[in-house]
C-alpha positions in Angstrom: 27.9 11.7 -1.9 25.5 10.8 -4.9 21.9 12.3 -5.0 19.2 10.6 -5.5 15.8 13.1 -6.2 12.4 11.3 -5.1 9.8 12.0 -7.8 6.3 11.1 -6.1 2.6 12.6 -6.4 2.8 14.9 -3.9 -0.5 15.8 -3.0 -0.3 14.6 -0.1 3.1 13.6 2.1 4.9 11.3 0.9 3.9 8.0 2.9 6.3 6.4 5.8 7.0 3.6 4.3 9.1 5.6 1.4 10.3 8.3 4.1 12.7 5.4 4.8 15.0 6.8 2.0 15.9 9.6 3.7 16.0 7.9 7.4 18.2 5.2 6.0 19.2 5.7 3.1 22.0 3.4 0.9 25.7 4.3 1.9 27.0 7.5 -0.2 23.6 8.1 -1.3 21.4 11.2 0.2 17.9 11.8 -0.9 15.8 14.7 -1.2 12.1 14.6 -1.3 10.1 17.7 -2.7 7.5 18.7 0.9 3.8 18.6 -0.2 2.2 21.1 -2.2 0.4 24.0 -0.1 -3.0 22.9 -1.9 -3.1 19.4 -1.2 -6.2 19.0 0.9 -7.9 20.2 -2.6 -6.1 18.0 -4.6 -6.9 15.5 -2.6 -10.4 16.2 -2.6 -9.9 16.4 -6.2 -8.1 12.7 -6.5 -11.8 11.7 -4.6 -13.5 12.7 -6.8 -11.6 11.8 -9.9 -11.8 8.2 -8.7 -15.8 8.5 -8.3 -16.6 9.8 -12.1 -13.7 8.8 -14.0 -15.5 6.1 -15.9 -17.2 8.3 -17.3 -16.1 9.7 -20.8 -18.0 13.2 -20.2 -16.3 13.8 -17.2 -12.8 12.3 -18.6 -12.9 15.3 -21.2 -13.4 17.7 -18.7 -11.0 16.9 -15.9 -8.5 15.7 -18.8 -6.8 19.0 -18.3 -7.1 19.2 -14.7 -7.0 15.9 -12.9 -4.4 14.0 -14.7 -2.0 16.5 -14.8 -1.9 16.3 -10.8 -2.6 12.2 -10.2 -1.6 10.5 -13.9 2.4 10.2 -14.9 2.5 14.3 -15.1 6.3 14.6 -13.5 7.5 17.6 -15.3 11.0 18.6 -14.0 13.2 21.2 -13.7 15.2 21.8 -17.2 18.5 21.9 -15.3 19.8 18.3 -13.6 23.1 19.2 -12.7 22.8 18.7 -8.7 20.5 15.4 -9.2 22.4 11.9 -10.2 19.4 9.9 -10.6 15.8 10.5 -10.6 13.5 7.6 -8.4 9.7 8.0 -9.5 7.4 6.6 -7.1 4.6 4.8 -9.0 4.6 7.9 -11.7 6.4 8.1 -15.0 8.5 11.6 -16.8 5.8 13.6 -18.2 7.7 14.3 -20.9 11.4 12.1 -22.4 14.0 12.5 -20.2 17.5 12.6 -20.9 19.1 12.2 -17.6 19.6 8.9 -15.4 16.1 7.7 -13.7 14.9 4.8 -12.4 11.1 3.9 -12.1 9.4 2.2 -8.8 5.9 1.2 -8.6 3.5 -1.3 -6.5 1.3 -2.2 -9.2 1.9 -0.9 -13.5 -1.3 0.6 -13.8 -0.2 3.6 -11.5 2.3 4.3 -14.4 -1.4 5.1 -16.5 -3.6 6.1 -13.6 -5.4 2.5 -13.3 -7.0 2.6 -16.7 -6.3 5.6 -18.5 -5.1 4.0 -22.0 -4.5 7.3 -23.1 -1.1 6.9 -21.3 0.0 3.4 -21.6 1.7 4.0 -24.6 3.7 7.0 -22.7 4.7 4.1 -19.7 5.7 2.0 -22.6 7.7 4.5 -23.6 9.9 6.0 -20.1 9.7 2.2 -19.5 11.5 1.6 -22.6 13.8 4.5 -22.4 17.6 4.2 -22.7 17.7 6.8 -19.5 15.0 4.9 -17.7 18.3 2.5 -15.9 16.2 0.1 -14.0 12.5 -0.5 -13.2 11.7 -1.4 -9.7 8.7 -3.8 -8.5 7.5 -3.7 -4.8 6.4 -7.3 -4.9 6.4 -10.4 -7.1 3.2 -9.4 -7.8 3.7 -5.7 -9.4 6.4 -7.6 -11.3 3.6 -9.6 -12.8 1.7 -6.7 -13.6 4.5 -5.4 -15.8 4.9 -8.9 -17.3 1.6 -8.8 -18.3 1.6 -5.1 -19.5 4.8 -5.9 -22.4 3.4 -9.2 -23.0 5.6 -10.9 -25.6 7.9 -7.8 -25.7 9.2 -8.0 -21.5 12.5 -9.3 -22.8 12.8 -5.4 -24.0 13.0 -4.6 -20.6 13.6 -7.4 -18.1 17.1 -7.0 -18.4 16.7 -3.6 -15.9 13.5 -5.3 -14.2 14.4 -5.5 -10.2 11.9 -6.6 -7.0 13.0 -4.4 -3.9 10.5 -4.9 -0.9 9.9 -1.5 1.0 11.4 -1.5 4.0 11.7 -0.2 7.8 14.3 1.3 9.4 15.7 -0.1 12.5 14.1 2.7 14.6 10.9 1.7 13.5 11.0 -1.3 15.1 8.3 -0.9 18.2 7.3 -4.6 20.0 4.0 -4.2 21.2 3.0 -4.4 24.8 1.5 -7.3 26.3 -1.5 -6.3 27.7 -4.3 -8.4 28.8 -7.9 -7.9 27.9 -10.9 -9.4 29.0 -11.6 -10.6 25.4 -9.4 -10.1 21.9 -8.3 -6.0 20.8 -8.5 -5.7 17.5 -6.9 -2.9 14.9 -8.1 -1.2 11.7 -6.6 1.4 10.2 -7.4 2.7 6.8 -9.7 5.0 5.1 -12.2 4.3 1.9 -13.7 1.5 4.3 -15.5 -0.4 1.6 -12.5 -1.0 -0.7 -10.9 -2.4 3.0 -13.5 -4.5 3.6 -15.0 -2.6 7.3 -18.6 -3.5 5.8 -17.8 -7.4 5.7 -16.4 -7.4 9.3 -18.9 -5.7 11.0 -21.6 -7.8 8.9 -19.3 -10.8 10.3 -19.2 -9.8 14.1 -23.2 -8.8 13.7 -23.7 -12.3 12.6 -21.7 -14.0 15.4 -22.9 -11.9 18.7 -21.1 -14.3 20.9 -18.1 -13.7 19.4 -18.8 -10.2 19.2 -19.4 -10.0 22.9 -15.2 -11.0 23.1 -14.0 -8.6 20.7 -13.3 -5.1 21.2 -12.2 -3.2 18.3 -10.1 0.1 17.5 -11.5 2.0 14.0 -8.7 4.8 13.2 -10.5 6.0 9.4 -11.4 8.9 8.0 -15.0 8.0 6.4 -15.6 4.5 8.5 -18.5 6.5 10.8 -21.4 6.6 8.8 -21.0 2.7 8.1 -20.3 1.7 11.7 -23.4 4.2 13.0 -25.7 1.5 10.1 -24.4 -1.0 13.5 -25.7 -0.3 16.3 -25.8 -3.6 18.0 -21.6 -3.3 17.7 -21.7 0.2 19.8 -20.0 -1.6 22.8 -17.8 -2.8 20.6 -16.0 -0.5 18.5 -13.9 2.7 19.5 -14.0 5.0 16.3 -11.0 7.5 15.7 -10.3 10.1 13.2 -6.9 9.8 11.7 -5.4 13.1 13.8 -2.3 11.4 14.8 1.4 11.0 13.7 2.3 8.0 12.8 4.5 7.4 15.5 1.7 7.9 18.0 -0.7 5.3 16.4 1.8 2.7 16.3 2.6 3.8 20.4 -1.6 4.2 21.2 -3.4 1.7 18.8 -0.5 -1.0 17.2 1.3 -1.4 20.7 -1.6 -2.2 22.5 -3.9 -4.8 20.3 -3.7 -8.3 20.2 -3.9 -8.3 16.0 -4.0 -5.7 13.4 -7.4 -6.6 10.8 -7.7 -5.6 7.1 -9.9 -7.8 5.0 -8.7 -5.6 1.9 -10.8 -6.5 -1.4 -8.1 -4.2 -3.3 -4.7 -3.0 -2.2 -1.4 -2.4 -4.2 0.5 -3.1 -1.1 -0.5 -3.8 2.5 2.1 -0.8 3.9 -0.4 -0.8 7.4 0.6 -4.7 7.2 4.3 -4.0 7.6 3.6 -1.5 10.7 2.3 -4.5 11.9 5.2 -6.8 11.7 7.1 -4.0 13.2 5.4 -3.9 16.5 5.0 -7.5 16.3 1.6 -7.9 15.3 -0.4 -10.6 14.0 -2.2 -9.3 11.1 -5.3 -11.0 9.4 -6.2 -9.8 5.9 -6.8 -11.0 2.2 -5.4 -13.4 -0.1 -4.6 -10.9 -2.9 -2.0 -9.4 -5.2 1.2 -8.6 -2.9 -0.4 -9.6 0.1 0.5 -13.2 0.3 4.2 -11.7 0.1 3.7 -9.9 3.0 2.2 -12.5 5.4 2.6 -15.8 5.8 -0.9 -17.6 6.2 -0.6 -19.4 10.0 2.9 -18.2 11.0 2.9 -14.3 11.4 -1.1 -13.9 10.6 -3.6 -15.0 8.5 -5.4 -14.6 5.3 -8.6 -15.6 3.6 -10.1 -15.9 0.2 -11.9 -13.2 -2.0 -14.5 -14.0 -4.5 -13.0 -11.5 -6.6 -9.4 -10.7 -6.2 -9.3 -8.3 -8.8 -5.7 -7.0 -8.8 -4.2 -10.6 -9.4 -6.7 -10.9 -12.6 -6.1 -7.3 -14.0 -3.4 -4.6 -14.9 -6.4 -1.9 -16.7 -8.5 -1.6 -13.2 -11.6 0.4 -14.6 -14.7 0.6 -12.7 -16.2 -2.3 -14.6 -13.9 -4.1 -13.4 -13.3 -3.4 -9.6 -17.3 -3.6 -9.2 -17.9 -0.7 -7.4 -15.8 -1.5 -4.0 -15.6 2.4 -3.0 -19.4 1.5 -1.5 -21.5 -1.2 -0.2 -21.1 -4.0 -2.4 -20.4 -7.2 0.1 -18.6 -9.8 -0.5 -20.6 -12.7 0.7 -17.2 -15.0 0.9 -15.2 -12.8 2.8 -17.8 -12.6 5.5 -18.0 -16.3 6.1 -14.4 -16.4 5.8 -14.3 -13.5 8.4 -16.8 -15.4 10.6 -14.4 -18.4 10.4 -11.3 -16.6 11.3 -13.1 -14.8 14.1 -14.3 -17.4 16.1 -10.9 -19.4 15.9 -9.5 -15.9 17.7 -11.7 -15.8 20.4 -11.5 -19.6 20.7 -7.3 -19.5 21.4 -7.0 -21.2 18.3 -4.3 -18.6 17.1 -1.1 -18.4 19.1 -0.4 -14.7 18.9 2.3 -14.1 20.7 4.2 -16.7 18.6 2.8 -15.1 15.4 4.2 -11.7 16.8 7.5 -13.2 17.3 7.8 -14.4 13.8 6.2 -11.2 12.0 9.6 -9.1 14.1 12.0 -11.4 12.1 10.9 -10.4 9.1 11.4 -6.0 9.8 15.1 -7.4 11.9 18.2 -6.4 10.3 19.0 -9.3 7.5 14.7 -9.8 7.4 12.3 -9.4 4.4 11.2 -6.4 4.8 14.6 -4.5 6.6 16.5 -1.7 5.5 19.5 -3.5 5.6 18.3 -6.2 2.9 16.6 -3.1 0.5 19.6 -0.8 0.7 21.6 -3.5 -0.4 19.8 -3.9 -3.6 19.5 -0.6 -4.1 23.3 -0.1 -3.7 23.7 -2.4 -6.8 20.8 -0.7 -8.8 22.0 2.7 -8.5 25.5 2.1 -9.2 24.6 0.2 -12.5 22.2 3.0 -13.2 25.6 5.8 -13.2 27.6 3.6 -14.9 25.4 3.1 -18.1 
């Protein structure tokens, strides 16, 4: 049995969608993944805050020595590698050269550099690069663009080890939702920093169309969406508000199960991971035409997206807050409310067949589908036994 060693920022736990690796993992491989650190919730708060005043070269100086260390390509490993046969790095990079078999797996490049920090392309360059580094693996077409666009003329240095693997879900995970019947359309959003996942052009949308409103009842599981929904009050009847205090396998039973489609007009998102719980419980989803996303869902046949004014991960790989535009606060985005007034008035008019959208968004988590652990184990089969060869 070979062993593979998960390498991720571990802050926090590591999330679901990556979990998979131990829950169904590739045949004669077994994976450990390192639990949480006992100071998370600090780190955490730390991460928050790092994201806030990191533009600012003051603050970069001081937290240099703190902060990046935690959150930015700091992996630093145990001298001895003896019970490990490959190291998998979730969207960080060694923190130092390694000399034993790794592979690298990210959803978009600049988490290799912590989404701007130039100081440490030149180190991704570099365990990019590496001889030991045996394959680089891209979530989506669209993280393989990003590190296209990061090597420029150079990719050919590395595309030879360049592989797309979709995350996947295990069979288990596989949960059709109920069909229950409401007097109007349920709605789901799940997801915390609500401005970056557009909650503010949504409820500017349903306060716009009160008629549609009126039809639309909608479940908020977020841990900072309150104060926003509370500048709403003409939406009170509307919207059931929820901290995120439940396992994941209880929101998919109490929230995915039960709604009619899952909503996320995300104006920034590596990779829609609350999209694929979607198609697992056979969910319609509506969200965004940007970066992976259009991977994900299929515009009319298991859900449907609209347009940004400013996709900004399809235009950028150095995301600095120049360029994101402030979208961790209120900063609308006058096209994705009309687009969102659109969509919602075609859902409440029965212009969407859900249940056939549901149907389709299950064939793509089946065994043999897109996003299955059957189709991602089999690629990484093939990766990993290249990687021991070399």
């Amino acid at each position: 049995m070979r062993k593979i060693k998960i390498i991720y920022r571990n802050y926090k736990p590591i999330h679901s969608m990556f979990a998979t690796y131990t829950n169904c993992p590739p045949e004669g491989y077994e994976f450990e993944i390192p639990a949480p650190k006992k100071q998370g919730k600090l780190l955490n708060k730390l991460q928050l805050f790092h994201r806030r005043y990191s533009d600012s070269r003051l603050m970069r100086f001081l937290l240099a020595k703190i902060v990046d260390p935690l959150f930015f390509g700091a992996a630093k490993l145990p001298e001895s590698t003896d019970n490990v046969d490959i190291y998998h790095f979730l969207n960080m990079i060694p923190a130092k050269p390694l000399q034993h078999p790794y592979v690298i797996e990210f959803e978009h490049v600049s988490a290799l550099y912590g989404f701007g920090d130039m100081s440490l392309v030149k180190r991704a360059k570099e365990a990019l690069r590496s001889e030991w580094c045996r394959a680089i693996i891209c979530s989506s077409d669209a993280s393989l663009w990003t590190l296209s666009q990061l090597f420029g003329k150079n990719y050919t240095d590395i595309s030879f080890k360049v592989h797309q693997v979709y995350p996947a879900i295990c069979p288990h995970q596989i949960n059709p939702r109920k069909k229950i019947k409401h007097k109007g359309i349920k709605l789901l959003f799940v997801g915390n920093l609500c401005y970056l996942k557009g909650m503010e052009e949504l409820l500017m949308a349903l306060t716009a169309e009160p008629e549609v409103a009126s039809q639309i009842e909608l479940d908020v599981i977020s841990s900072d969406a309150k104060p926003l929904i509370d500048k709403f009050p003409n939406l009170a009847r509307n919207i059931a508000y929820f901290l995120p205090q439940f396992s994941k396998s209880e929101i998919l039973e109490k929230f995915y199960s039960k709604a009619d489609a899952f909503i996320m007009p995300t104006k920034r998102d590596t990779f829609g991971f609350a999209l694929i719980d979607a198609l697992a419980t056979g969910l319609p989803a509506i969200s965004t035409k940007q970066f992976s996303i259009p991977e994900i869902i299929d515009d009319g046949r298991d859900g449907v997206l609209m347009n940004l004014t400013k996709p900004t991960l399809s235009k950028t790989i150095y995301l600095t807050k120049k360029v994101t535009g402030g979208d961790l606060v209120s900063n609308p985005d006058s096209l994705l409310v009309s687009e969102l007034r659109r969509v919602l008035k075609k859902l409440v008019g029965g212009y969407y067949d859900l249940d056939k959208m549901g149907k389709e968004a299950l064939k793509k988590v089946e065994p043999g589908g897109k996003f299955s652990a059957q189709v991602r184990n089999k690629q990484l089969l093939k990766i990993y036994s290249s990687a021991l060869k070399n």
